[in-house]
C-alpha positions in Angstrom: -2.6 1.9 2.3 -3.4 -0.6 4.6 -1.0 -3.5 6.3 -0.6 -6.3 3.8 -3.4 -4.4 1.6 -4.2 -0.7 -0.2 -7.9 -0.3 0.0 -11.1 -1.5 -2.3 -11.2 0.1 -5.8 -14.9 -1.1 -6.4 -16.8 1.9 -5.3 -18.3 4.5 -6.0 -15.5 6.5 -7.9 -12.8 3.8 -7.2 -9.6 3.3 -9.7 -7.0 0.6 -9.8 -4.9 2.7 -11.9 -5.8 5.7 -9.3 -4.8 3.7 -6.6 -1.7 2.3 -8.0 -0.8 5.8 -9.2 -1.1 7.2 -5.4 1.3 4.1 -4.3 4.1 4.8 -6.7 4.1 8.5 -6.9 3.7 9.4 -3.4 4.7 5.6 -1.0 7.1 4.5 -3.0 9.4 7.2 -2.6 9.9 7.0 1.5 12.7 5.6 3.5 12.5 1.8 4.3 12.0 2.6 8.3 9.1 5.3 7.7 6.5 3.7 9.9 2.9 3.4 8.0 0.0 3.6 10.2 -3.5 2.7 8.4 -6.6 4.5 9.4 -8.1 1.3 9.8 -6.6 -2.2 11.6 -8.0 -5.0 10.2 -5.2 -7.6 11.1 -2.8 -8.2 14.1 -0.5 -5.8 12.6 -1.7 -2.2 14.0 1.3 -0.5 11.6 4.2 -1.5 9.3 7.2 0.0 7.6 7.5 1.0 4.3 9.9 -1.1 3.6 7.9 -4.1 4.9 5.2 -3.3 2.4 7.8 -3.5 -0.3 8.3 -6.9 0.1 5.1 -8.2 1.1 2.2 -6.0 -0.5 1.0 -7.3 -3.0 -0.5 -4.2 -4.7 3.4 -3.2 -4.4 5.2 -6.6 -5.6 2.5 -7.9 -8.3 0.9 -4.3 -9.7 4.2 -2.1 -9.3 7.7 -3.7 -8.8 7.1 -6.9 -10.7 4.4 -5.9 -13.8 
C-alpha cells in the first residue's frame, strides 16, 4: 500500500481482486495509529496511519468499505 494509493494491478501477474484481498484480510485489521510506511514515496506524504487510509484511500473507501 502506498499513501493515498495501493499499487498498479496491470502487470505482469497483477489482480484487483488480489490486491483488494491483501488490503482487507491483512490492513484492514490494524489499529487506527499503526503507522504505514510505503516502500516507495511518491507524494509529500513519506508515511500515513492506518487509520488515515481508511478515510481517504480510495482502494479502501470505493473498492472495500463502500461497494
Amino acid at each position: 500500500m502506498f499513501v493515498g494509493d495501493a499499487g498498479r494491478t496491470d502487470r505482469k501477474d497483477g489482480s484487483l481482486d488480489r490486491l483488494i484481498w491483501s488490503l482487507k484480510t491483512k490492513l484492514l485489521g490494524l489499529e487506527d495509529d499503526t503507522r504505514i510506511w510505503p516502500g516507495h514515496d511518491y507524494g509529500n506524504r513519506p508515511n500515513t496511519t492506518m487509520g488515515h487510509e481508511k478515510k481517504e484511500n480510495p482502494y479502501i473507501t470505493d473498492f472495500i468499505l463502500d461497494p
